[in-house]
C-alpha positions in Angstrom: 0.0 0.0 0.0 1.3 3.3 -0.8 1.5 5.6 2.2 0.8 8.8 2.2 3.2 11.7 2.7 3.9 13.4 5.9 4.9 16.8 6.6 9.0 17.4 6.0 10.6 20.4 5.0 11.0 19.2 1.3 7.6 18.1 0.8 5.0 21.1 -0.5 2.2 21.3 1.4 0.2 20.9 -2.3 2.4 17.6 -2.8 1.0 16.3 0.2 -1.9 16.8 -0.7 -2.3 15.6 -4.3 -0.5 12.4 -2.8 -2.6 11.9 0.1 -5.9 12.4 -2.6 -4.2 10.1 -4.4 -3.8 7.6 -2.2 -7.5 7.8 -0.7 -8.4 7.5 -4.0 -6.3 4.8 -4.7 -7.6 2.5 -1.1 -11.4 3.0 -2.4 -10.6 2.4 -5.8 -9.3 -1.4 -4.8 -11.1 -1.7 -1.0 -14.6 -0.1 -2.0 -16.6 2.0 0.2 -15.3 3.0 3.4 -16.4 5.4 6.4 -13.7 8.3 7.1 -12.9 6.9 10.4 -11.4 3.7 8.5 -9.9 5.7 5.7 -8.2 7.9 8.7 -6.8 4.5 10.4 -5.4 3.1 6.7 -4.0 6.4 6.1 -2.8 7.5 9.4 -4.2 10.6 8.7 -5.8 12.9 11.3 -9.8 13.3 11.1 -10.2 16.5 9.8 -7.6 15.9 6.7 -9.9 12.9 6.1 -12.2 15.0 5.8 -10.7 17.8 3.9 -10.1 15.0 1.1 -13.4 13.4 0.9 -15.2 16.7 0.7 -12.9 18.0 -1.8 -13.8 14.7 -3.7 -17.5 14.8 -3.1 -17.3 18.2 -4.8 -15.5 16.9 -7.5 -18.1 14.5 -8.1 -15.5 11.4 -7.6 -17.0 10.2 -4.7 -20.6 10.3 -3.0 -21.1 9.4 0.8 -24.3 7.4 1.3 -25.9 6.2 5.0 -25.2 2.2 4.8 -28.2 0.2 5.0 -29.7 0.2 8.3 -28.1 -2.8 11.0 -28.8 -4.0 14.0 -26.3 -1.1 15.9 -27.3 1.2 17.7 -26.8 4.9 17.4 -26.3 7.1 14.3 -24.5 4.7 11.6 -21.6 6.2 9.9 -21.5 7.3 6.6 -19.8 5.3 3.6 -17.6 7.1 1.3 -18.0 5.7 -2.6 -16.2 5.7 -5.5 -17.7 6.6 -8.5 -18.0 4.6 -11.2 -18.5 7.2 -14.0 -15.7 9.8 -12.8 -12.9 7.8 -14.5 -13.6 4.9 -16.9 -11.0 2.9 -18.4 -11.0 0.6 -21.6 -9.7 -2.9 -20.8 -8.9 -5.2 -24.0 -8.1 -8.7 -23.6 -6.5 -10.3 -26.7 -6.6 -13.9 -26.8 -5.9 -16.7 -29.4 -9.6 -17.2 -30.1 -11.5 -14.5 -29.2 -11.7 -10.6 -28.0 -13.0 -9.2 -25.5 -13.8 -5.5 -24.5 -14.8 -3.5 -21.8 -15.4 -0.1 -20.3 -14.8 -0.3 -16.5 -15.7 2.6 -13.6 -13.8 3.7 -11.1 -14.0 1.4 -8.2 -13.6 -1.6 -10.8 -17.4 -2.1 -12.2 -17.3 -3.5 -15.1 -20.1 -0.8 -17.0 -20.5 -2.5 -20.3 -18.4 -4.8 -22.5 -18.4 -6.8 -26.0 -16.5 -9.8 -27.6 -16.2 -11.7 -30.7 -14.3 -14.7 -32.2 -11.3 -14.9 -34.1 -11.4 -16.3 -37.3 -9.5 -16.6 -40.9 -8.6 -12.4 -41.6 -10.6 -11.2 -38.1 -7.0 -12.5 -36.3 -4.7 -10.3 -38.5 -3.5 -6.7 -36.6 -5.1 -4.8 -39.0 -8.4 -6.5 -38.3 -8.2 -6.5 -35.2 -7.0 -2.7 -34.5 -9.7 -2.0 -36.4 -12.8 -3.8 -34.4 -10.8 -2.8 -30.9 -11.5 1.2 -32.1 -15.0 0.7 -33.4 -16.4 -1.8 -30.9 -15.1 0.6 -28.6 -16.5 3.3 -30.0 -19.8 1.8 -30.1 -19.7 0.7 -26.4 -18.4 4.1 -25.1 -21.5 5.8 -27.1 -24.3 3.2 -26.2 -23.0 4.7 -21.6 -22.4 7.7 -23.1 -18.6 7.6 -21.5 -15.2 8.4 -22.7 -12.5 6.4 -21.5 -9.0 8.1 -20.5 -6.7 5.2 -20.6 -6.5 1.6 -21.7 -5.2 -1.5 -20.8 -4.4 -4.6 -23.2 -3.5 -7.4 -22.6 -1.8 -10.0 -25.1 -0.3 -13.5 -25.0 3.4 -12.5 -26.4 6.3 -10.9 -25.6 5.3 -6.8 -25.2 8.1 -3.8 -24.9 6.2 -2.2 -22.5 7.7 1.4 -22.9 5.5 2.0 -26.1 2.9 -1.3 -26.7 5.3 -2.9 -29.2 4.3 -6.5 -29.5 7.5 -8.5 -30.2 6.1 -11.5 -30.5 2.9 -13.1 -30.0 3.4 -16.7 -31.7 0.4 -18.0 -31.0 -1.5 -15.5 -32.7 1.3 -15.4 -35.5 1.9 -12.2 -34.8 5.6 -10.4 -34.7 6.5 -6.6 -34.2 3.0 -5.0 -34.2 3.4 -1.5 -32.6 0.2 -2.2 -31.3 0.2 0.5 -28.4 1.2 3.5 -30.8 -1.9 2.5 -33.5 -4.5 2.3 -30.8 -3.3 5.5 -29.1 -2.8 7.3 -32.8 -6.8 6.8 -33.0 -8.1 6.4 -29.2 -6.1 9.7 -28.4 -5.7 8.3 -24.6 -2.2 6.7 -23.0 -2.1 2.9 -23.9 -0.6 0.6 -21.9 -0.3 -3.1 -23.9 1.3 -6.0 -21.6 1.8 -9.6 -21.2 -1.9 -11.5 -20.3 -0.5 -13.1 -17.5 1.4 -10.1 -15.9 -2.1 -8.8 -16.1 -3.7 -11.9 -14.6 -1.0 -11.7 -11.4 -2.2 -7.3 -11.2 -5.8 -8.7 -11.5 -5.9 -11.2 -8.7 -3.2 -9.5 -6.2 -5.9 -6.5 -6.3 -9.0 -8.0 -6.7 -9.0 -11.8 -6.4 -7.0 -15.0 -4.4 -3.6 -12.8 -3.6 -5.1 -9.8 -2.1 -3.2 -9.6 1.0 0.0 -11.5 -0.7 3.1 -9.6 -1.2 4.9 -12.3 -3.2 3.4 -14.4 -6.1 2.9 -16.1 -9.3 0.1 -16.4 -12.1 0.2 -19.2 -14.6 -1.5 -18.5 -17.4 -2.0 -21.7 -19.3 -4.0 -21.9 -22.7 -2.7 -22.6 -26.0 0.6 -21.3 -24.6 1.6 -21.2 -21.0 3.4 -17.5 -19.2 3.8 -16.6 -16.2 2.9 -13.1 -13.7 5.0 -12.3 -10.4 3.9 -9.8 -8.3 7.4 -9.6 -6.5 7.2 -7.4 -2.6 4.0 -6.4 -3.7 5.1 -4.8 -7.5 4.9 -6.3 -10.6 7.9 -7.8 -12.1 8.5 -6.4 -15.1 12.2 -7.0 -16.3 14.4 -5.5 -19.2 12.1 -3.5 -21.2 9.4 -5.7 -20.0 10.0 -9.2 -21.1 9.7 -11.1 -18.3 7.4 -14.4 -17.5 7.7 -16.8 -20.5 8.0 -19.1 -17.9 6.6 -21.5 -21.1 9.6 -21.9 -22.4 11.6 -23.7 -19.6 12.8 -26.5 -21.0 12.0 -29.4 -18.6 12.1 -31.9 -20.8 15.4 -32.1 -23.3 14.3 -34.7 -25.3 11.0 -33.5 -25.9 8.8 -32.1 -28.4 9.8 -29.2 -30.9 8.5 -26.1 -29.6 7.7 -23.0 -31.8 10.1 -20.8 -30.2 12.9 -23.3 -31.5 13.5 -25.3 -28.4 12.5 -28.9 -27.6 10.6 -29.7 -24.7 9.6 -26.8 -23.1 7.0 -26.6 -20.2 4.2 -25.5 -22.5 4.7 -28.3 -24.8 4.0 -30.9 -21.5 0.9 -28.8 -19.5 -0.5 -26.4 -22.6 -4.0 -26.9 -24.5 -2.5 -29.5 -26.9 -0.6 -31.6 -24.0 -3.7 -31.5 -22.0 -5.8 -32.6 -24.6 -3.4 -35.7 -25.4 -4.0 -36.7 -21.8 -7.5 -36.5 -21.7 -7.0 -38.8 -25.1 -9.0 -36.1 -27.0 -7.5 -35.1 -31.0 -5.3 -31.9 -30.3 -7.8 -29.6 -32.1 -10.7 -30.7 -29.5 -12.4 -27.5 -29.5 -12.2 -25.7 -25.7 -15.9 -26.6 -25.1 -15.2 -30.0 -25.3 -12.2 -30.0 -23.3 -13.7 -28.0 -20.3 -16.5 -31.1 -20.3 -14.0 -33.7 -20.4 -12.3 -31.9 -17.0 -15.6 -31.5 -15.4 -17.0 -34.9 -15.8 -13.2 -36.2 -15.0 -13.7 -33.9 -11.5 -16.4 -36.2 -10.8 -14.3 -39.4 -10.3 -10.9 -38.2 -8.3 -9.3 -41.4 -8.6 -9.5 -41.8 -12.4 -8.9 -37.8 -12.7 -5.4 -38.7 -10.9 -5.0 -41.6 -12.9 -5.9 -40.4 -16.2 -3.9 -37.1 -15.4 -0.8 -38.3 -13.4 2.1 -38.1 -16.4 0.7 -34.2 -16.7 0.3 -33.4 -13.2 4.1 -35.1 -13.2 5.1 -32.3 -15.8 2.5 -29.7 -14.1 4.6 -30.2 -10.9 8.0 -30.1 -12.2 7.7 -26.5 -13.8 6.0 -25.5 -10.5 9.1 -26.8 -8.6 11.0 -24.5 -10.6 9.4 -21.7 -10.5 8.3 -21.6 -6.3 12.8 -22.5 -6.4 13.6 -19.6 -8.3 10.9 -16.9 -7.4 9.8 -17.9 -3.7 5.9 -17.1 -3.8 4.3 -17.4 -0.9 1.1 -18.2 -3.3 1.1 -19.7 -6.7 -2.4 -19.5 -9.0 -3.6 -21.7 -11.7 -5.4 -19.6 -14.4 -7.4 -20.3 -17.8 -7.9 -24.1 -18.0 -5.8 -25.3 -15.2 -9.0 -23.9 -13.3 -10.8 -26.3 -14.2 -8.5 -29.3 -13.3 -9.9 -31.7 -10.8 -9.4 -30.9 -7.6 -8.1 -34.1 -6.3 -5.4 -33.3 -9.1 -5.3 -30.1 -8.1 -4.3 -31.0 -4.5 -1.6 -34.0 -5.6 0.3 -31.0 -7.2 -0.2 -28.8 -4.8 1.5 -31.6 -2.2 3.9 -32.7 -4.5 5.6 -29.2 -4.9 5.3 -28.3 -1.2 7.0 -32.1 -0.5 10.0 -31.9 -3.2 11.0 -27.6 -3.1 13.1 -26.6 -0.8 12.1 -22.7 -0.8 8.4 -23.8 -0.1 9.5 -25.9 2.5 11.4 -22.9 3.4 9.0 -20.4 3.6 6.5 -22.9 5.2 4.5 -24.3 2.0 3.8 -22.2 -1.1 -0.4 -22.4 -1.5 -1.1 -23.7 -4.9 -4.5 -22.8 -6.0 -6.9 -21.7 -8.8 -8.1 -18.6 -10.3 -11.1 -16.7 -8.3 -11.7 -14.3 -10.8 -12.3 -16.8 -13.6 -12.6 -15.5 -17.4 -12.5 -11.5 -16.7 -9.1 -12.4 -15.0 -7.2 -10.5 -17.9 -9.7 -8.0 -18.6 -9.5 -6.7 -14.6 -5.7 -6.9 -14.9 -5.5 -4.6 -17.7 -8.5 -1.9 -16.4 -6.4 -1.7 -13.2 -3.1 -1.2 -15.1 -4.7 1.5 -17.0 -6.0 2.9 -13.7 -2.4 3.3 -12.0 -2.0 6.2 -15.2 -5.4 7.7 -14.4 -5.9 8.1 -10.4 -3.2 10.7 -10.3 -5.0 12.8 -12.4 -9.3 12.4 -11.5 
C-alpha cells in the first residue's frame, strides 16, 4: 500500500496533498466504500484531513457518501464514502488466441459495459483486429455515453512495455506489431499493452485470491503457457518488459519441438495440446469440449489422478521450478488449469510443497486456482490503466 506523505521540510504542502488524494483514492478504488474513520486508520491521517479530502472529492463528483443500509447497531450509523463509477472509466482489452473481448470499466472496478467476438480466418490479422478494438469501442463508449481516459491490453506475447510494441505473439502469428502507438494514434488516450499473464497476477493480487499476498505467481495456461509475479508487492517487469515466459523452460530435453525453437519446453507438457493428449482427446478438441471432459473427470478423483498423473508429473515439475527460483508465498492456476480436478489439483499442490526446498522454506507455497475466472485479464488490464489515471481524476 502506498503511504501517504507526511509533513518534512521538502515536501509542499500541495504535494501532500495531491498524494494523500491520491492515495484515498487509490484505497477505495481497490477496497470499495469505506467510512472516514477507517480511511483515517489506513492512512494515518488525522480526522479532519480525512475529511478535507473526501469533501474536496464529493465536490469533485468522484465520490458520493451514502448512509449504509440500516443494522442492528445502535446509534447514528456512519456514513460510507463511494467511489464513483463514472468519474474515471477505463477501456480494458483482452486479446486472446480465439476470441476478444472488450470492456469499459468505472472507477472502483465495475465493469459498465463490454463486448466480444471470435477470431477467425482475416478477423485475427492486426489490421483487423486494431480495427474492431477502435470501433467496438467506440460503439460501447457511445451506447454509456462515457469516454475512456486510458486503456489497458492485454496480449499472450512478448510486449516492450515502454511503447505497446508487441514482439512477439506466436500463437497469434503475430511479430513486431506496434500495437500500443496504433490504438493510441486513433483512441487519443495513453495505452498501456502488456503480457496476459502479468495482467492476470495485477488482476488477482488487487481484486481476487492474492489480495493480501506480497509475493506471487500467475500461470496463465491456454494454448501457450506464461507466467505473472507480483514480487514485494510490485509487478515484475524485467528489461524493457520481457519477463514471465515461464513456457519456455525446458524441462524436458528430449521433448517435443516447440515454436520458439526449443524442444521440450513446459508448455509443450501442460499447454492446451498436452492437455488434450492426456484427456486422449485429437489436439484440435475445441475448448468446449475440453472444459466437459475436466468437469465430468472432477467427478471421479481417482481416475482424474490416474488419467492425469504423467501431466500433473510435468504440471509439478515446472511448478518446482518456479516456487525454487521466485519464492511465492502463493502460486495461482489460471485459464484451463481452473478447471482441473481438484483431487489433481491438491496432488500437485503436495507434490511441490514435499519436493521444493524454498516452499518448504518459507513454510508451504499455496497452490490454487483462479477466483476471478474468465474476466481475470480484462480486470488486470482496467487496473493497469487505472495506475495512469488516479493521479490525475
Amino acid at each position: 500500500m502506498i503511504k501517504p506523505v507526511s509533513s518534512s521540510p521538502v515536501a509542499r504542502p500541495d504535494e501532500v496533498r495531491r498524494h494523500n488524494r491520491t492515495t484515498l483514492l487509490r484505497l477505495l478504488h481497490v477496497g470499495g466504500p469505506s467510512t472516514r474513520a477507517t480511511l483515517a486508520a489506513e492512512l494515518g491521517l488525522n480526522r479532519s484531513t480525512i475529511k478535507t479530502l473526501v469533501d474536496g472529492l464529493a465536490e469533485a463528483g468522484v465520490v458520493e457518501e451514502k448512509v449504509p443500509r440500516p443494522g442492528r447497531g445502535a446509534g447514528r450509523p456512519s456514513l460510507l464514502v463511494l467511489p464513483q463509477p463514472h468519474a474515471a472509466v477505463v477501456l480494458a482489452v483482452d486479446l486472446q488466441v480465439e476470441h476478444v473481448a472488450i470492456a469499459l470499466v468505472g472507477l472502483g472496478g465495475q465493469i459498465l459495459g463490454r463486448n466480444s467476438w471470435n477470431l477467425r480466418g482475416r478477423m485475427g490479422q492486426p489490421d483487423e483486429v486494431i480495427t474492431h478494438v477502435i470501433e467496438s469501442t467506440a460503439i460501447l463508449a457511445g451506447d454509456l455515453d462515457v469516454t475512456p481516459v486510458a486503456a489497458g491490453v492485454s496480449v499472450p506475447g512478448v510486449i516492450r512495455r515502454a511503447d505497446g510494441y508487441v514482439h512477439e505473439a506466436p500463437n497469434l502469428r503475430w511479430t513486431d506489431v506496434a500495437l500500443g502507438e496504433r490504438l493510441g494514434g486513433v483512441l487519443q488516450i495513453p495505452i498501456l499493452v502488456g503480457n496476459d499473464a502479468e495482467f492476470g497476477a495485477v488482476a488477482e493480487h488487487l481484486r481476487g485470491a492474492a489480495r493480501g499476498a506480497s509475493d506471487i505467481v500467475y500461470i496463465s495456461a491456454d494454448v501457450g503457457v506464461g507466467g505473472g509475479v507480483i514480487a514485494e508487492g510490485s509487478a515484475l517487469r524485467g528489461g524493457s518488459g520481457y519477463v514471465g515466459e515461464i513456457g519456455h523452460m525446458v524441462i524436458r530435453p528430449d521433448g517435443r519441438p516447440c515454436y520458439c525453437g526449443s524442444s521440450g519446453c513446459w508448455e509443450t507438457e501442460v499447454g492446451e495440446a498436452a492437455l488434450c493428449r492426456a484427456l486422449g482427446l485429437p489436439e484440435d478438441t475445441p475448448r468446449g469440449a475440453i472444459l466437459f471432459e475436466l468437469r465430468e473427470l472432477g467427478r471421479d478423483p481417482e481416475a482424474a489422478l490416474t488419467r492425469l498423473a504423467e501431466f500433473a508429473e510435468w504440471l509439478t515439475l515446472g511448478l518446482i521450478n518456479v516456487v525454487n527460483l521466485l519464492g511465492p508465498q502463493l502460486v495461482i492456476l489460471g485459464d484451463l488449469l481452473t478447471v482441473l480436478p481438484e483431487a489433481v489439483l491438491r496432488h500437485v499442490g503436495a507434490e511441490v510443497r514435499r519436493r521444493s526446498l524454498v516452499s518448504r522454506a518459507v513454510g508451504g507455497t499455496r497452490i490454487v486456482s483462479s477466483a476471478l475466472g474468465a474476466d481475470v485479464k480484462l480486470l488486470g488490464a482496467a487496473e493497469v490503466a487505472f495506475e495512469v489515471v488516479l493521479d490525475s481524476v
